[in-house]
C-alpha positions in Angstrom: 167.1 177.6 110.8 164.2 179.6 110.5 162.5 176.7 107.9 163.5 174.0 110.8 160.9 176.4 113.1 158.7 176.9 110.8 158.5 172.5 110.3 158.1 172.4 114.0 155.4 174.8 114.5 153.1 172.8 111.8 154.7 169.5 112.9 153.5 170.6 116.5 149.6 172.1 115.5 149.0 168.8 113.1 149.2 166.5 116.3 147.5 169.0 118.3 144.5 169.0 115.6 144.5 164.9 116.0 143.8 165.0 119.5 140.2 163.6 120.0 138.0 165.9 121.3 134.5 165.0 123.1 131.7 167.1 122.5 129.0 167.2 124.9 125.6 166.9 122.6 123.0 165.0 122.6 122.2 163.1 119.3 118.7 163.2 117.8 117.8 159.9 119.1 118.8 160.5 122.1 116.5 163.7 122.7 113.4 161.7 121.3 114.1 158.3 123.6 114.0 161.4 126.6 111.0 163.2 125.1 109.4 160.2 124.7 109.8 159.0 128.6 108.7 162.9 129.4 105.5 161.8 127.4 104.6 158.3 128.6 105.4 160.0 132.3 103.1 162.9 131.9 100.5 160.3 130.5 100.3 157.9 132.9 100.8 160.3 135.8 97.4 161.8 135.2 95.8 159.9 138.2 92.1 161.0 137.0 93.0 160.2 133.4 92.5 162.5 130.2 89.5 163.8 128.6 89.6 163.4 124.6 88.1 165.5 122.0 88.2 163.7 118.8 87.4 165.7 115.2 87.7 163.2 112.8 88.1 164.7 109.0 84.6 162.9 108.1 83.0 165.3 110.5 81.3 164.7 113.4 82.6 165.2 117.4 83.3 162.3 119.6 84.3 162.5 123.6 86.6 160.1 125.1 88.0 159.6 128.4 91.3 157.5 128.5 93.7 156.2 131.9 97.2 155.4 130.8 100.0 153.5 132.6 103.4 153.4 132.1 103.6 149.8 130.8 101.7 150.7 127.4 98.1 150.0 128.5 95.1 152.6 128.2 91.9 152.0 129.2 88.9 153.8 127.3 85.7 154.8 127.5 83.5 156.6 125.1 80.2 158.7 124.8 78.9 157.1 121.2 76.5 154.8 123.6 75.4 154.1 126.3 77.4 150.8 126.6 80.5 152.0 125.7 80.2 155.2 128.8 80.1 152.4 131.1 82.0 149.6 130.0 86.2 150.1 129.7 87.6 148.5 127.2 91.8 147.8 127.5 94.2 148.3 125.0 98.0 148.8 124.3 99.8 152.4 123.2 103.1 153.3 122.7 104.7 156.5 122.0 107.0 156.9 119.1 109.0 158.4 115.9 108.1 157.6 112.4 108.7 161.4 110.7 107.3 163.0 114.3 106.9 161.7 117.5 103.7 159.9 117.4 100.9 158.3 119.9 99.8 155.2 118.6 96.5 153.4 120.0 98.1 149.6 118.7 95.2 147.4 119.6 91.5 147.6 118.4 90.0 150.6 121.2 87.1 152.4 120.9 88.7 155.1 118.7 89.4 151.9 115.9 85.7 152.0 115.6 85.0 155.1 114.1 88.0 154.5 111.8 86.6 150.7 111.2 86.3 150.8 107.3 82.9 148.0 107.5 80.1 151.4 107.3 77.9 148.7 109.2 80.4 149.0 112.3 79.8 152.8 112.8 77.4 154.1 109.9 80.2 156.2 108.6 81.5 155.0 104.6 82.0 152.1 102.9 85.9 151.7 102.7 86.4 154.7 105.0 84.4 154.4 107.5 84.1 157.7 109.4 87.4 158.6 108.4 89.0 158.8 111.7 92.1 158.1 113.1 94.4 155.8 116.1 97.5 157.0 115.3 98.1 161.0 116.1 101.2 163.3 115.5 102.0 165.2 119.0 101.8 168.9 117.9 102.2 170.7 121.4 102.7 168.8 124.7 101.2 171.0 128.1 100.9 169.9 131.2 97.3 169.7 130.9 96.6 170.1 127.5 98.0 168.0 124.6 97.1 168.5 120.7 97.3 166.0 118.4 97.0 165.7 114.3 95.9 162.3 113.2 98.7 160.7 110.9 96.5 159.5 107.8 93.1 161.5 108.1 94.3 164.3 109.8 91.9 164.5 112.5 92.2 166.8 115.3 92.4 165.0 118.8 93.1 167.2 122.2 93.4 165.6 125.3 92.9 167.6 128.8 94.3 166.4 132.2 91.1 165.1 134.0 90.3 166.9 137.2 89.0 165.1 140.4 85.2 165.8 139.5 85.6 163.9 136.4 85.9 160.2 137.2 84.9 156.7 136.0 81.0 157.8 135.6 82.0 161.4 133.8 81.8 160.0 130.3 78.1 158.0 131.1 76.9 161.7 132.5 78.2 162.8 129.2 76.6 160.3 127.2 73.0 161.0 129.1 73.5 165.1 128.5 73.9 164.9 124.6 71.0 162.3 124.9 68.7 164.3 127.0 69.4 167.1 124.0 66.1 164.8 122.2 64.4 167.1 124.0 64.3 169.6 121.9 62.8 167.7 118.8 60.4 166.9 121.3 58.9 170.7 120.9 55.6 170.8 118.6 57.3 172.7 115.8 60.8 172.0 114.0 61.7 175.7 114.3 63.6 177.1 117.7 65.5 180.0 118.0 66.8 182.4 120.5 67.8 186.2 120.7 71.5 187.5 120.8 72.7 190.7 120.5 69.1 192.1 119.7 68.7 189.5 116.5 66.7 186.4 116.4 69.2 183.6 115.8 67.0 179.9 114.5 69.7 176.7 115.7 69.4 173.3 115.2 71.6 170.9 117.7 72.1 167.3 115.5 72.8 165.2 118.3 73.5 162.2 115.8 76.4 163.5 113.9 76.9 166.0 117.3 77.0 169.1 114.9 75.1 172.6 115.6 74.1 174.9 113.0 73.0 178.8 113.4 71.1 180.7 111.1 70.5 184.1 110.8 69.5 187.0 108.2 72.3 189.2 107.4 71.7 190.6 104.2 70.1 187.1 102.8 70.6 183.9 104.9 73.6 183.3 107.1 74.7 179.4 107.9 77.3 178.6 110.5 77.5 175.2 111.1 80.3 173.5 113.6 80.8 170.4 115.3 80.7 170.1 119.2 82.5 167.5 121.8 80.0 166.6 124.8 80.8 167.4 128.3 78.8 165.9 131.6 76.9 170.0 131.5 77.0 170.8 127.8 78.6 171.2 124.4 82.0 172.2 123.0 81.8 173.6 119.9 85.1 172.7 117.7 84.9 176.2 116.0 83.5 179.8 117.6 80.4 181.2 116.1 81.5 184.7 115.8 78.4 186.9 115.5 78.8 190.8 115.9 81.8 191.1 117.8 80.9 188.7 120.3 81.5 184.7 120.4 79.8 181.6 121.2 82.0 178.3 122.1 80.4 176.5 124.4 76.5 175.5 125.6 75.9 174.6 128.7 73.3 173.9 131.4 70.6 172.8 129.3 66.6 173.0 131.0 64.5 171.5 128.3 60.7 171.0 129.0 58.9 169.9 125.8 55.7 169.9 128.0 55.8 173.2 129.1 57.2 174.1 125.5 60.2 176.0 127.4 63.9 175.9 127.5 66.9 177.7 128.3 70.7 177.0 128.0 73.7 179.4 129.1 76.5 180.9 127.4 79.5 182.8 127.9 79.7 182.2 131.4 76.2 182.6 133.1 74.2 184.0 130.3 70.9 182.5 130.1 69.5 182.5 126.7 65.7 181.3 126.2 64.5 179.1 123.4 61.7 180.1 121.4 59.6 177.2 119.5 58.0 178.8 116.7 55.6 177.7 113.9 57.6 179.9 111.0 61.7 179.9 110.3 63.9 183.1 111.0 65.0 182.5 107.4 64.4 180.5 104.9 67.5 178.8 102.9 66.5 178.8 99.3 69.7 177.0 98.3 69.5 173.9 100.6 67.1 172.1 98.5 69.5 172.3 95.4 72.7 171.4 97.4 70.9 168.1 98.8 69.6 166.9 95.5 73.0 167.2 93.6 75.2 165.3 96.5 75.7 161.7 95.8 74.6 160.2 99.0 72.0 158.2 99.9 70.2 159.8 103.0 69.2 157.6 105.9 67.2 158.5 109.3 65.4 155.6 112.0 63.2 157.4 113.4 61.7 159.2 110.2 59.0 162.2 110.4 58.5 163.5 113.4 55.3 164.3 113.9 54.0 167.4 116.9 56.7 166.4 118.6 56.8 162.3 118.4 59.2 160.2 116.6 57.8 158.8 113.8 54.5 159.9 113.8 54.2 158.3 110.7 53.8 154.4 112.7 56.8 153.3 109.8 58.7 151.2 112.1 55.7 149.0 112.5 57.4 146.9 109.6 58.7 144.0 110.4 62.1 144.1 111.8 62.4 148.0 110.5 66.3 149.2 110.2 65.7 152.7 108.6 64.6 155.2 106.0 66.7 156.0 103.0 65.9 158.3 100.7 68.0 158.0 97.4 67.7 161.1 94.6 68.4 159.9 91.2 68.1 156.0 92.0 67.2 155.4 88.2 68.3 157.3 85.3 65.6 159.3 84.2 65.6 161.3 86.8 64.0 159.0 89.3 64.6 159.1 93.2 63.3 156.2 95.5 62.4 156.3 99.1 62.8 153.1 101.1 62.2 152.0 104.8 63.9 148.6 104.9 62.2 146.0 107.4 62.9 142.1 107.9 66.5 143.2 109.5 67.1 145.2 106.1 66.6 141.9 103.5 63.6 143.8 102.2 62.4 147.5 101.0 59.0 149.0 100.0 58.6 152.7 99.1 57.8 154.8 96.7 59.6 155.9 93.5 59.0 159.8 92.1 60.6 162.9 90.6 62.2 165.8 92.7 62.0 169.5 91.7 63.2 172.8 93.4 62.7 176.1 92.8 64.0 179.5 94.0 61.8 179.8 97.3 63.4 177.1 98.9 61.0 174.4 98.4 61.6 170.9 97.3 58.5 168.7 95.9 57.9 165.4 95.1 55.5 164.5 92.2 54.8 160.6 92.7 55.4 158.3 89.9 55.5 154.7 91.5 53.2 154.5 95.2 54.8 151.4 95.9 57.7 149.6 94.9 59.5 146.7 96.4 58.4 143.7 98.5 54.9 143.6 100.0 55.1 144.5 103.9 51.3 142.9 104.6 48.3 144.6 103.5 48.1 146.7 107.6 51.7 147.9 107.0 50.5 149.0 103.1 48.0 151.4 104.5 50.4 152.9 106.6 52.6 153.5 103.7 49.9 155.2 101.4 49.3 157.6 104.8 53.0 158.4 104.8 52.7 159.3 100.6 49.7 161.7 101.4 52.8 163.5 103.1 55.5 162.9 101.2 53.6 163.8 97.8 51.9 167.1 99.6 52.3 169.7 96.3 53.3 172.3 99.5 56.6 170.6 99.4 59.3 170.8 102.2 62.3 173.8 103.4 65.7 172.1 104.0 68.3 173.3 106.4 71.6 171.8 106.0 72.9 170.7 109.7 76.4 169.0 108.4 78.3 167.5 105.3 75.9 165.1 104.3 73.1 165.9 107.0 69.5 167.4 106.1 66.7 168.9 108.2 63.2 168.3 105.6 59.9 170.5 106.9 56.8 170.8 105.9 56.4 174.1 104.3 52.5 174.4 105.4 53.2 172.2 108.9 56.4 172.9 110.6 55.5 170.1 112.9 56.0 167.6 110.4 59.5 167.4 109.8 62.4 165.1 109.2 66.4 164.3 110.2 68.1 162.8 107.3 72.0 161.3 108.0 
């Protein structure tokens, strides 16, 4: 009797264990598909759009502004150029889950064109281009801010709900800001600094690769260099300058006056710092020259020496069809390093050919071994050249300042007036 209970009992609990029982979860797919719609709703919902901050791993800073809908469109604007701040241009997005949930730009937009492996569409690599990104991994989700990690470079994009001041024209006022920055190599002498927390601090804003450097003397020469994002009243900078306790992140309310020789700009908050053109450097970087030889890249700049203040003072783009400077260390193998300016829409070159040294001061010289080299430009533009190589070849030599990866300030150790921007 007892074994007939004991049958029942497990007789009874193994039909009670094959009961189906629904459990309320919801499967992984089924939370992406809703955090997905939360996404695409919080996107196009933004009625003044989204401001984009774009860090691509090549360096550089890039603003964006972008209006998305909820059928997969996204207008764009950008603040490269001028163009591109006032013209939208359309394309399709989608939001989605390869390893992470993901926004993918799908059709050429403006961010494609930094990421554009042709160097000729945005001056950035051969192969690489400026090795950017259009598809980003969503890291954190706000209601006004969103963070994003590109999926192949890893570039850093954030993207902040627009406010109501920031319309249509907000990227164009941006554009004209970083722009009006010229300004300052406007100013007689390369050198400007300011004073912060009782130290002289020399800066140099690089409004091409939109990268700032600081440097300052703390026991030897001090380099911070970061890249900013341009707003429609100043500059972001992607990483704080820390200096003695106290931090710098973002530049604002420029007044430049290369007339007058004065400016100002404001900082943390409302404090108005005053620019100081000067004739001598805070400090000079007596490693710079060595670092610039020794890259492998060939340096470029348009508008070439700047000259008390005017873009090439040196009259080079008076060859025909001019499309840049490039200067080249170790060109041949002996050492030799060329310099070319490249005319008839870049089918020609004339320049001179010579051989670089350094030493521990800081200063890089050029000892000419070639004056000319290349195709003749016309026997006008030839005189022109053999005034830039009393320059060039002045025994002085030149300070370098380092203003990014592959970006060099070049000044004339004797003339700080004379100076030029390689890229």
């Amino acid at each position: 009797m007892k074994a007939k209970y004991i049958f029942l009992f497990f007789l009874i609990f193994s039909l009670l264990g094959c009961r189906k029982i629904e459990i309320v979860n919801d499967r992984p797919d089924e939370k992406l598909n809703k955090l997905r719609s939360e996404y695409i709703e919080q996107l196009s919902s933004a009625k003044n759009g989204w401001i984009g901050y774009l860090f691509p791993q090549g360096g550089r800073g890039f603003t964006f502004k972008f209006e998305f809908n909820n059928k997969n469109r996204v207008v764009s604007y950008s603040a490269t150029d001028e163009r591109k701040s006032l013209r939208p241009m359309e394309s399709s997005y989608r939001i989605a889950a390869d390893q992470v949930l993901s926004l993918y730009f799908d059709t050429y937009s403006y961010l494609h064109i930094l990421a554009d492996p042709n160097d000729f569409v945005n001056g950035g690599f051969r192969g690489a281009g400026l090795i950017s990104d259009f598809e980003f991994a969503i890291l954190e989700f706000k209601k006004d801010t969103i963070k994003l990690k590109g999926n192949h470079n890893s570039s850093d994009l954030i993207l902040v709900r627009a406010n109501e001041n920031q319309g249509k024209e907000y990227i164009h006022q941006a554009y004209e800001l970083n722009k009006s920055l010229d300004k300052l190599n406007l100013f007689p002498n390369y050198f400007n600094k300011f004073n912060f927390e009782n130290q002289d601090i020399q800066f140099a804003i690089n409004n091409i690769s939109n990268t700032i450097s600081f440097y300052y003397d703390e026991n030897g020469f001090k380099q911070f260099t970061t890249e900013y994002a341009v707003t429609n009243s100043g500059i972001l900078l992607r990483k704080p300058f820390l200096f003695k306790g106290k931090t710098i992140l973002e530049l604002f309310d420029f007044k430049l006056d290369p007339i007058q020789v004065k400016g100002t700009f404001k900082i943390n908050k409302d404090q108005i710092v005053e620019i100081i053109n000067s004739s001598k450097p805070v400090i000079v970087d007596k490693d710079a020259p060595r670092r610039m030889y020794i890259n492998r890249y060939n340096y470029s700049t348009y508008y070439g020496f700047y000259v008390n203040g005017k873009s090439d003072g040196l009259q080079m783009q008076r060859l025909p069809d001019y499309t840049g400077t490039f200067f080249i260390p170790r060109r041949y193998l002996d050492p030799l390093d060329a310099l070319y300016f490249t005319f008839k829409k870049g089918a020609a070159f004339v320049g001179p050919l010579f051989n670089s040294t350094y030493d521990l001061d800081g200063k890089i010289v050029f000892k000419e071994f070639m004056p000319v080299t290349g195709f003749d430009p016309g026997e006008e533009n030839l005189n022109i050249l053999h005034e830039f190589n009393k320059i060039w070849f002045d025994k002085n030599g030149f300070y370098i300042y380092q203003t990014g990866t592959n970006f060099y300030d070049m000044i004339s150790t004797v003339d700080s007036r004379v100076w030029v921007r390689f890229n």
